[in-house]
N, CA, C and O atoms as a Tinker XYZ file with bonds, in Angstrom:
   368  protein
     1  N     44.917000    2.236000  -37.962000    73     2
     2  CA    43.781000    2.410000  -37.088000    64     1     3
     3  C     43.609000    1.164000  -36.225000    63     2     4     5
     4  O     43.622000    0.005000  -36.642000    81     3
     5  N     43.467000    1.513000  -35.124000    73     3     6
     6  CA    43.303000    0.538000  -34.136000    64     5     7
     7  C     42.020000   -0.076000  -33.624000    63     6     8     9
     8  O     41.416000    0.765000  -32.959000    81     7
     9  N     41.336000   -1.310000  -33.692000    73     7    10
    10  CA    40.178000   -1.341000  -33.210000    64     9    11
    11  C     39.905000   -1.330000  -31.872000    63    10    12    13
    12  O     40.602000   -1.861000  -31.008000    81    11
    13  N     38.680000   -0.600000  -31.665000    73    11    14
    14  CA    38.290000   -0.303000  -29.977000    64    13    15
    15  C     37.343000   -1.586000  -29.676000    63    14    16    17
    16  O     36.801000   -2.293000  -30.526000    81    15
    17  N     37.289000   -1.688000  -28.590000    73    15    18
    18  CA    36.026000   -2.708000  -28.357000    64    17    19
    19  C     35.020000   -2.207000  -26.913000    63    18    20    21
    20  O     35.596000   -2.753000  -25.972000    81    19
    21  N     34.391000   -1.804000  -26.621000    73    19    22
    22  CA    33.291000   -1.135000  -25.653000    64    21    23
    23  C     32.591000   -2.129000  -25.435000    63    22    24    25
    24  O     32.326000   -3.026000  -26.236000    81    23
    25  N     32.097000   -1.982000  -23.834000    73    23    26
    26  CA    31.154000   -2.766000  -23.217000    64    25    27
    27  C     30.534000   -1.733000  -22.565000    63    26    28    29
    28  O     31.065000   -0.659000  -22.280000    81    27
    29  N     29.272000   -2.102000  -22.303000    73    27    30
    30  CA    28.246000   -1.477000  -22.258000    64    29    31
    31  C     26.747000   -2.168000  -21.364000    63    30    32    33
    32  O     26.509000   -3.374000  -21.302000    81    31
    33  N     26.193000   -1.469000  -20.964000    73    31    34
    34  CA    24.816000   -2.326000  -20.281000    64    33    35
    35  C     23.937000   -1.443000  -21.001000    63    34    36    37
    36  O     24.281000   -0.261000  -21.021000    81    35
    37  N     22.401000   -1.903000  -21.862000    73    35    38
    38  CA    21.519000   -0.931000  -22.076000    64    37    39
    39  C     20.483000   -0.134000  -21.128000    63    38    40    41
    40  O     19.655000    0.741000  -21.380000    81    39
    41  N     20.829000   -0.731000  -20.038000    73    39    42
    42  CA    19.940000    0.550000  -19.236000    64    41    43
    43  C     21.074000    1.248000  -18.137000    63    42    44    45
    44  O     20.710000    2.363000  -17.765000    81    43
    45  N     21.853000    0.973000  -17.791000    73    43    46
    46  CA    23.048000    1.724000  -17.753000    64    45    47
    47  C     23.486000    3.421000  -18.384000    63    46    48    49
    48  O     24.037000    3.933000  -19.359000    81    47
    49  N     22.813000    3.823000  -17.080000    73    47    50
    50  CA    22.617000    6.012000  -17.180000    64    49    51
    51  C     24.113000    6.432000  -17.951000    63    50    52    53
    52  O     24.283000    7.163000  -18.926000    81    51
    53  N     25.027000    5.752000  -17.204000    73    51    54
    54  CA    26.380000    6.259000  -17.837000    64    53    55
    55  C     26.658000    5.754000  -19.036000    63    54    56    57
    56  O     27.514000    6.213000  -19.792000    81    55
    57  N     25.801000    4.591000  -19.308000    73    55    58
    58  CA    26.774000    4.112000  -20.939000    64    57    59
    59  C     25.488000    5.020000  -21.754000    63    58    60    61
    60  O     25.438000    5.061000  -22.984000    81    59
    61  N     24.679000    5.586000  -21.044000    73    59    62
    62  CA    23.513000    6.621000  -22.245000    64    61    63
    63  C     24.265000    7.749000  -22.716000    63    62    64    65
    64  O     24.336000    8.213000  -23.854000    81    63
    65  N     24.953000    8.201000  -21.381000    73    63    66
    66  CA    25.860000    8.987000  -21.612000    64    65    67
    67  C     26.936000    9.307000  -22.062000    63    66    68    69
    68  O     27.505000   10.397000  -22.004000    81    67
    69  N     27.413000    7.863000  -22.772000    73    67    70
    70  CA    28.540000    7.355000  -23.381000    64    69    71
    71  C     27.992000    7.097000  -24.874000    63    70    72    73
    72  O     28.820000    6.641000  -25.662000    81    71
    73  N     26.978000    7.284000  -25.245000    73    71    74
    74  CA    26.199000    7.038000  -26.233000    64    73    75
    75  C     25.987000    8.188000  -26.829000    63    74    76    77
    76  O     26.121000    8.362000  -28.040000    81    75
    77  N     25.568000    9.226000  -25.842000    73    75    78
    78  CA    25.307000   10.671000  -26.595000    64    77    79
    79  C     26.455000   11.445000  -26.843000    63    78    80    81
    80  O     26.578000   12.225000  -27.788000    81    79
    81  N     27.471000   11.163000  -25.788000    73    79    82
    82  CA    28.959000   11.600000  -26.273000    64    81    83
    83  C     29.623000   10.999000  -27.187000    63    82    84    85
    84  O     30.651000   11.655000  -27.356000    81    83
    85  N     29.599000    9.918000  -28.019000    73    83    86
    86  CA    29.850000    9.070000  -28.776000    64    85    87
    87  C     29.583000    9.607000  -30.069000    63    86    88    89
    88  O     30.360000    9.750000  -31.013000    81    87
    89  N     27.931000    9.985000  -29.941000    73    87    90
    90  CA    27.241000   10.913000  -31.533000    64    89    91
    91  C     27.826000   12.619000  -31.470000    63    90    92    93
    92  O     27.943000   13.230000  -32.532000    81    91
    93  N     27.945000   12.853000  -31.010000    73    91    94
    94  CA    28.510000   14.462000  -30.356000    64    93    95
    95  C     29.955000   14.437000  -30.988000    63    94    96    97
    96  O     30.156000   15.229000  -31.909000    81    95
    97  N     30.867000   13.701000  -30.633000    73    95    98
    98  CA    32.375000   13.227000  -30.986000    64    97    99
    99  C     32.139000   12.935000  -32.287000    63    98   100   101
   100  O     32.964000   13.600000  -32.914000    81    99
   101  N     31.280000   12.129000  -33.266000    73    99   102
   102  CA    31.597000   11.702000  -34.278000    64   101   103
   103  C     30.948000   12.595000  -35.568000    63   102   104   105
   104  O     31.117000   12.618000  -36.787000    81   103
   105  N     30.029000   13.383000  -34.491000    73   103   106
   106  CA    29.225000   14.713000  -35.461000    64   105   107
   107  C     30.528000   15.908000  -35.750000    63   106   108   109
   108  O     30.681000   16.524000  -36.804000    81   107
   109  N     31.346000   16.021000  -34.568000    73   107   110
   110  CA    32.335000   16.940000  -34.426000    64   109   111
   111  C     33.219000   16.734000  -35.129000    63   110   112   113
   112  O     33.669000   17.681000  -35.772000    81   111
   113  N     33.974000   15.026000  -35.311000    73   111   114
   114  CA    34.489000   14.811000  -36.490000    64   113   115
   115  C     34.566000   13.904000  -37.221000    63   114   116   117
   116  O     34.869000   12.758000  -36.890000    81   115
   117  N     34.378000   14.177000  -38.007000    73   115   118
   118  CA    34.241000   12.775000  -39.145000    64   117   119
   119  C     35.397000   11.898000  -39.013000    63   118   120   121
   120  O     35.163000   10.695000  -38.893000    81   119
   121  N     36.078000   12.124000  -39.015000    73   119   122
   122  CA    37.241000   10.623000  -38.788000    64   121   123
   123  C     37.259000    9.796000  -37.833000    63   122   124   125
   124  O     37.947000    8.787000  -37.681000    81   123
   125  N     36.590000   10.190000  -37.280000    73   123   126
   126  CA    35.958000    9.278000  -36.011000    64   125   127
   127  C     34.543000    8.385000  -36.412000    63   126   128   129
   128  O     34.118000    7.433000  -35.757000    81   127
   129  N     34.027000    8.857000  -37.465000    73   127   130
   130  CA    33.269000    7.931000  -38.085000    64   129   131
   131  C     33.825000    6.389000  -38.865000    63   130   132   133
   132  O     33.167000    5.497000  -39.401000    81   131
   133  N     34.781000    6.489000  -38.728000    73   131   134
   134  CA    35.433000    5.325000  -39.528000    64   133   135
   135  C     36.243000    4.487000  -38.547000    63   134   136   137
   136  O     36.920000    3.554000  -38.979000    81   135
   137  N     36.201000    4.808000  -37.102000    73   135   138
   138  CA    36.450000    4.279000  -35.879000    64   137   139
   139  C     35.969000    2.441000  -36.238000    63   138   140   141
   140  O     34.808000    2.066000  -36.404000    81   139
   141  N     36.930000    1.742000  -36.274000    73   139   142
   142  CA    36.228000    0.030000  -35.751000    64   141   143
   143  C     35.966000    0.140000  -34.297000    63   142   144   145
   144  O     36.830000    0.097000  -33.421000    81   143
   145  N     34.415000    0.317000  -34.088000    73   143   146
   146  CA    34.057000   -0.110000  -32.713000    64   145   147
   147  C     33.170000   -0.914000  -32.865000    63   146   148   149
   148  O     32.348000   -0.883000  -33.781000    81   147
   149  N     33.245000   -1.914000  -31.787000    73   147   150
   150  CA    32.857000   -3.300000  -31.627000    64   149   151
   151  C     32.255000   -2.687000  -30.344000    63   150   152   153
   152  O     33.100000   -2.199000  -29.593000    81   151
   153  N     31.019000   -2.615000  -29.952000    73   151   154
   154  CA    29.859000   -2.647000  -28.935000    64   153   155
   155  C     29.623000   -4.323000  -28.569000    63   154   156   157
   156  O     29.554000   -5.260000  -29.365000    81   155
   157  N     29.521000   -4.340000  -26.991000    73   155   158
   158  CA    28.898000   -5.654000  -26.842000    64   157   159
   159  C     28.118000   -5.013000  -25.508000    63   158   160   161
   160  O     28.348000   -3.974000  -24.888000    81   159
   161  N     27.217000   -5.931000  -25.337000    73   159   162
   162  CA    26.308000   -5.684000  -24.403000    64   161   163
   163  C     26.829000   -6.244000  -23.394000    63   162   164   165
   164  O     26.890000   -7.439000  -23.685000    81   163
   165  N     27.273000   -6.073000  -22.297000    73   163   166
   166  CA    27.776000   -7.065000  -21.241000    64   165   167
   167  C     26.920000   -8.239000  -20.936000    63   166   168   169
   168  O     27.311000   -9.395000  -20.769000    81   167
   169  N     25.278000   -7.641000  -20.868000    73   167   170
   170  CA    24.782000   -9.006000  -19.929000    64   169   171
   171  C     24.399000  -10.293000  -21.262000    63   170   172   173
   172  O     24.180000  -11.496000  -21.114000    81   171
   173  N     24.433000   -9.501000  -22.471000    73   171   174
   174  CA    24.226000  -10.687000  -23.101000    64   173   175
   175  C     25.485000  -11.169000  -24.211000    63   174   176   177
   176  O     25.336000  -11.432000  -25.404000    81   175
   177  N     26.877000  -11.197000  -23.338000    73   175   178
   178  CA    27.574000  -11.705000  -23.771000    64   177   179
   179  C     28.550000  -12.053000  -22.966000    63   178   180   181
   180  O     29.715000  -11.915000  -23.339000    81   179
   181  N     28.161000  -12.702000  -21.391000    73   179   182
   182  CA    28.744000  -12.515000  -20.092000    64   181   183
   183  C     30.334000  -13.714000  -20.905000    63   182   184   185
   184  O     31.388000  -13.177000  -21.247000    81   183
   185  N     30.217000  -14.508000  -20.975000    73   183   186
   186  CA    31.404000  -15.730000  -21.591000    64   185   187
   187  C     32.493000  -14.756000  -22.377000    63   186   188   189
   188  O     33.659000  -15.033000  -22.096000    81   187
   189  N     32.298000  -13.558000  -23.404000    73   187   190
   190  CA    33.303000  -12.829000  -23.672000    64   189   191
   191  C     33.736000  -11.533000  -23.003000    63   190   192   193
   192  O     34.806000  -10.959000  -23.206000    81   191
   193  N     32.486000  -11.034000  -21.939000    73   191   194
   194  CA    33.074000  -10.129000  -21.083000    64   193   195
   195  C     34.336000  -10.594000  -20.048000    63   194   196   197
   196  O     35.349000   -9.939000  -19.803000    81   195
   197  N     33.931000  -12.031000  -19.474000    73   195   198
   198  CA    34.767000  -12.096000  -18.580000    64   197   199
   199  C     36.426000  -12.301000  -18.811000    63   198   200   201
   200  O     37.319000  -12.567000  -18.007000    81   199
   201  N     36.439000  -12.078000  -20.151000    73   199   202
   202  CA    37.903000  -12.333000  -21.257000    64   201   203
   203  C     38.567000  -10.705000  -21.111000    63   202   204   205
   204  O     39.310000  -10.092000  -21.877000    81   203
   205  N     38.169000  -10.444000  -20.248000    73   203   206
   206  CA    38.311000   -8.349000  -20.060000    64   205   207
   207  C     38.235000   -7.994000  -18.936000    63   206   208   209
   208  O     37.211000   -8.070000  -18.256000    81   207
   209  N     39.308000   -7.553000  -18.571000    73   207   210
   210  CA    40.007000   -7.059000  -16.929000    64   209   211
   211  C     38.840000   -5.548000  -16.820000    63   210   212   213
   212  O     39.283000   -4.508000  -17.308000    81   211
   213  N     37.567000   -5.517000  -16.255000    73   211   214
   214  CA    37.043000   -3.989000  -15.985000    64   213   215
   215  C     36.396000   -4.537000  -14.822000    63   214   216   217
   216  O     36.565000   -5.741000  -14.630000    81   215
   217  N     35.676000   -3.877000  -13.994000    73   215   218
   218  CA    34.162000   -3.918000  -12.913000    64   217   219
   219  C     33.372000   -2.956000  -13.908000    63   218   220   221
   220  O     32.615000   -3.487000  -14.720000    81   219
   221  N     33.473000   -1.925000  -13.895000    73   219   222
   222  CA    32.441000   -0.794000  -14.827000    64   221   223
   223  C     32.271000   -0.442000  -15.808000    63   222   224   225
   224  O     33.218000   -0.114000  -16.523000    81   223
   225  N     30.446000   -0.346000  -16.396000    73   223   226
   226  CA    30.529000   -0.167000  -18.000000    64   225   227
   227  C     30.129000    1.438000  -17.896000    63   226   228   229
   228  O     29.634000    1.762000  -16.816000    81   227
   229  N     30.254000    2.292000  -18.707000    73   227   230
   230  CA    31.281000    1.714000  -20.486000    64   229   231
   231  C     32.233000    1.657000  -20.271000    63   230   232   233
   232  O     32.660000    2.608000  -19.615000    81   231
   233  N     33.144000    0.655000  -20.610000    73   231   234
   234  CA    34.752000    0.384000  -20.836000    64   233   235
   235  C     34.934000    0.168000  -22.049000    63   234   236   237
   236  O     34.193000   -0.323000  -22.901000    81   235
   237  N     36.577000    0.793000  -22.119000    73   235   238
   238  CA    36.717000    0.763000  -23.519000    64   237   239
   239  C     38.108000    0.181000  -23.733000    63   238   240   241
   240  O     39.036000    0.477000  -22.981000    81   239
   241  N     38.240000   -0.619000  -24.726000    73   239   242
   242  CA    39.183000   -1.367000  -24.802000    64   241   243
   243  C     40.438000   -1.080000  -26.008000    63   242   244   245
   244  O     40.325000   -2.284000  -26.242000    81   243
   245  N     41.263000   -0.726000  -26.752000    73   243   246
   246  CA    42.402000   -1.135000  -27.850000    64   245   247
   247  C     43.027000   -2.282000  -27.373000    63   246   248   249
   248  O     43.905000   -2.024000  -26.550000    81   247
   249  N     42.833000   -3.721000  -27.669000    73   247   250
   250  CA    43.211000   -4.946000  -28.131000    64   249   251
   251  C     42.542000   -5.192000  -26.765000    63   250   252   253
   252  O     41.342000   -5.225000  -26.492000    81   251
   253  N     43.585000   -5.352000  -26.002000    73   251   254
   254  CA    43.075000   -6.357000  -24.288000    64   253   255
   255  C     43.605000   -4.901000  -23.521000    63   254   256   257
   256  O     43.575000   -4.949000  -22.291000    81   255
   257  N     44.030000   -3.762000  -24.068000    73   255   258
   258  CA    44.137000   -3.050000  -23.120000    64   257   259
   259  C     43.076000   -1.655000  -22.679000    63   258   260   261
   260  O     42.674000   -0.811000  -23.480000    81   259
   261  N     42.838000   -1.689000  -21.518000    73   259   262
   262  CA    42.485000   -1.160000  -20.784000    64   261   263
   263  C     42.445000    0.673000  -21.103000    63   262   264   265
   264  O     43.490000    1.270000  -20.845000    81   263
   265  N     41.520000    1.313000  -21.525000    73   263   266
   266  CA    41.893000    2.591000  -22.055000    64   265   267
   267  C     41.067000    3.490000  -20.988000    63   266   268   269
   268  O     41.628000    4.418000  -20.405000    81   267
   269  N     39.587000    3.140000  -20.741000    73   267   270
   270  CA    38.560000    3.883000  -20.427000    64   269   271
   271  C     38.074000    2.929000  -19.925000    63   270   272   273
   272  O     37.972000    1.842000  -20.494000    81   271
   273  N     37.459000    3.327000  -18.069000    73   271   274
   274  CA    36.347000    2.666000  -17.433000    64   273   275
   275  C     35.610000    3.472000  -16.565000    63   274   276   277
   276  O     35.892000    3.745000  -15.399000    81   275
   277  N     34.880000    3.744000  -17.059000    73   275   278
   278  CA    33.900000    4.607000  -16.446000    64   277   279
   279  C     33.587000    4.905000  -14.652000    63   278   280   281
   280  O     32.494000    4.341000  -14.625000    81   279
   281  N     33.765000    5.317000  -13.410000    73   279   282
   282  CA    32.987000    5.462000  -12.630000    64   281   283
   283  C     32.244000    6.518000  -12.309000    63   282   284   285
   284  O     31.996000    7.459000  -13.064000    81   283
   285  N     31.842000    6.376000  -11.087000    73   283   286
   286  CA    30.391000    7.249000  -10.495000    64   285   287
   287  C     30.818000    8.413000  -10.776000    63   286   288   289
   288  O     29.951000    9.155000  -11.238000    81   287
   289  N     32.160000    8.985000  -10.632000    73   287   290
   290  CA    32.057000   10.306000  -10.391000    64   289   291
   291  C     32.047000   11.250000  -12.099000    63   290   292   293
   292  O     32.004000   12.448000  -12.380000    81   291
   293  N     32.091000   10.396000  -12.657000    73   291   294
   294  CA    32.264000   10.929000  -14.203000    64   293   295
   295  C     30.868000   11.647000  -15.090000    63   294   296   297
   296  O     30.041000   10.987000  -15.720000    81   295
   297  N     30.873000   12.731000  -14.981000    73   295   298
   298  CA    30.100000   13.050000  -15.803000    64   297   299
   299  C     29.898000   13.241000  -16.892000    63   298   300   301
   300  O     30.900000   13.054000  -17.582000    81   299
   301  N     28.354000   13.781000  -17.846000    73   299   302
   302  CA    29.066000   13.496000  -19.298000    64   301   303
   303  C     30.502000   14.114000  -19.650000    63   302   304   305
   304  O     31.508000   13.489000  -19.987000    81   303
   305  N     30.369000   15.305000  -19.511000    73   303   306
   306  CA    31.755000   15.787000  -20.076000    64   305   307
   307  C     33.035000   14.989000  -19.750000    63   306   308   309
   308  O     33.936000   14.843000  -20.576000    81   307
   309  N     33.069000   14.456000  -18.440000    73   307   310
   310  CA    34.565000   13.670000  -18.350000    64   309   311
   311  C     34.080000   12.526000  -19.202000    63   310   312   313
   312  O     35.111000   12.260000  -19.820000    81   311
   313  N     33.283000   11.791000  -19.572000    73   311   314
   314  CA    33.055000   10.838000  -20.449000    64   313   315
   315  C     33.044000   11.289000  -21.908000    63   314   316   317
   316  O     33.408000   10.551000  -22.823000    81   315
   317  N     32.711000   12.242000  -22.039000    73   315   318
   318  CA    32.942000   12.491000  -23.558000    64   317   319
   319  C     34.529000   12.879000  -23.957000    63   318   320   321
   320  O     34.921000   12.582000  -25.086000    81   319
   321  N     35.581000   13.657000  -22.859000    73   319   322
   322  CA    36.367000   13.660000  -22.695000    64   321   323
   323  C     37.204000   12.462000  -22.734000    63   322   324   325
   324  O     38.234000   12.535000  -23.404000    81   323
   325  N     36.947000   11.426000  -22.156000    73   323   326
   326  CA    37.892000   10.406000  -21.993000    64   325   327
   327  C     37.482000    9.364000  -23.638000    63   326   328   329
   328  O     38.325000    8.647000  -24.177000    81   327
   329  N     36.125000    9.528000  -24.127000    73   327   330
   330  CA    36.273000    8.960000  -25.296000    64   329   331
   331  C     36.711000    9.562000  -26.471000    63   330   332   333
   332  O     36.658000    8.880000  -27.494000    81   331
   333  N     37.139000   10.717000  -26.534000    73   331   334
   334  CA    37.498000   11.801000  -26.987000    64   333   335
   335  C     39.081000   11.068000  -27.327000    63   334   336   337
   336  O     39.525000   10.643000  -28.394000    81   335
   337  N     39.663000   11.116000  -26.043000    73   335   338
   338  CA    40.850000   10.684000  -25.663000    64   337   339
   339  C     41.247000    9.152000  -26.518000    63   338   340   341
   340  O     42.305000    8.949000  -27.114000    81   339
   341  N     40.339000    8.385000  -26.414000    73   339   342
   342  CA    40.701000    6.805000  -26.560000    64   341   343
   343  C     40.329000    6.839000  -27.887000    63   342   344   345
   344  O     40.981000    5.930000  -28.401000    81   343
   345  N     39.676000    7.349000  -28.711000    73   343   346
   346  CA    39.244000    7.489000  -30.073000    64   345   347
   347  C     40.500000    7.904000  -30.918000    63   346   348   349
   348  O     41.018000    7.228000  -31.808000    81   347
   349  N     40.994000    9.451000  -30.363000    73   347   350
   350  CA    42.303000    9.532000  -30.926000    64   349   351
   351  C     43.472000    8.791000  -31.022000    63   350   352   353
   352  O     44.186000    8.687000  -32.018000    81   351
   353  N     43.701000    8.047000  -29.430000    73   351   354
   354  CA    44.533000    6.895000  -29.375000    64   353   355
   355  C     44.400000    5.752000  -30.745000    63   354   356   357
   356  O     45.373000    5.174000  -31.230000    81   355
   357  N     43.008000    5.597000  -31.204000    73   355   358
   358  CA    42.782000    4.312000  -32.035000    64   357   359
   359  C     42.965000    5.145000  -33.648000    63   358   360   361
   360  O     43.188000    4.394000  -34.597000    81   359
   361  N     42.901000    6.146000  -33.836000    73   359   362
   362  CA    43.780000    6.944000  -35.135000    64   361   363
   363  C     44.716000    6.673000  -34.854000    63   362   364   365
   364  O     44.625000    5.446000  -34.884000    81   363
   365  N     45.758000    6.914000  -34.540000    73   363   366
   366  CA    47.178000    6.777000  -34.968000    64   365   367
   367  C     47.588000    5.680000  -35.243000    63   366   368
   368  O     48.756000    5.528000  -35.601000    81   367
């Protein structure tokens, strides 16, 4: 299992939405409950964000790479979709 690492802003509409797809995904399956995810808040941890190639939160990370970054045009479903995606990546 691979650990993920997510950044995030708390008033940030899309990372809410990355939040409710997050509980949705892990209600759907349990092995995704045992996911290592490491949440950081971007603004209050600006010195280890800038250690991470993104512009947009939620981004999601396996080691330093680049899996998931959210933009405008993504709605929940492509966001629950793409964490969907990067979750399974961190099983195998």
């Amino acid at each position: 299992m691979k650990k993920i690492t997510m950044f995030y802003l708390e008033e940030c509409p899309f990372c809410q939405k990355a939040k409710k797809a997050m509980d949705e995904l892990m209600t759907e399956n349990k092995a995704y409950q045992s996911l290592d995810i490491e949440k950081i808040e971007e603004s209050e941890n600006v010195a280890l964000a800038e250690n991470y190639d993104y512009y947009a939160v939620p981004s999601l990370f396996i080691g330093k790479e680049k899996c998931f970054e959210c933009t405008i045009q993504d709605d929940f479903d492509s966001i629950k979709a793409n964490f969907k995606r990067v979750f399974d990546e961190a099983l195998k």
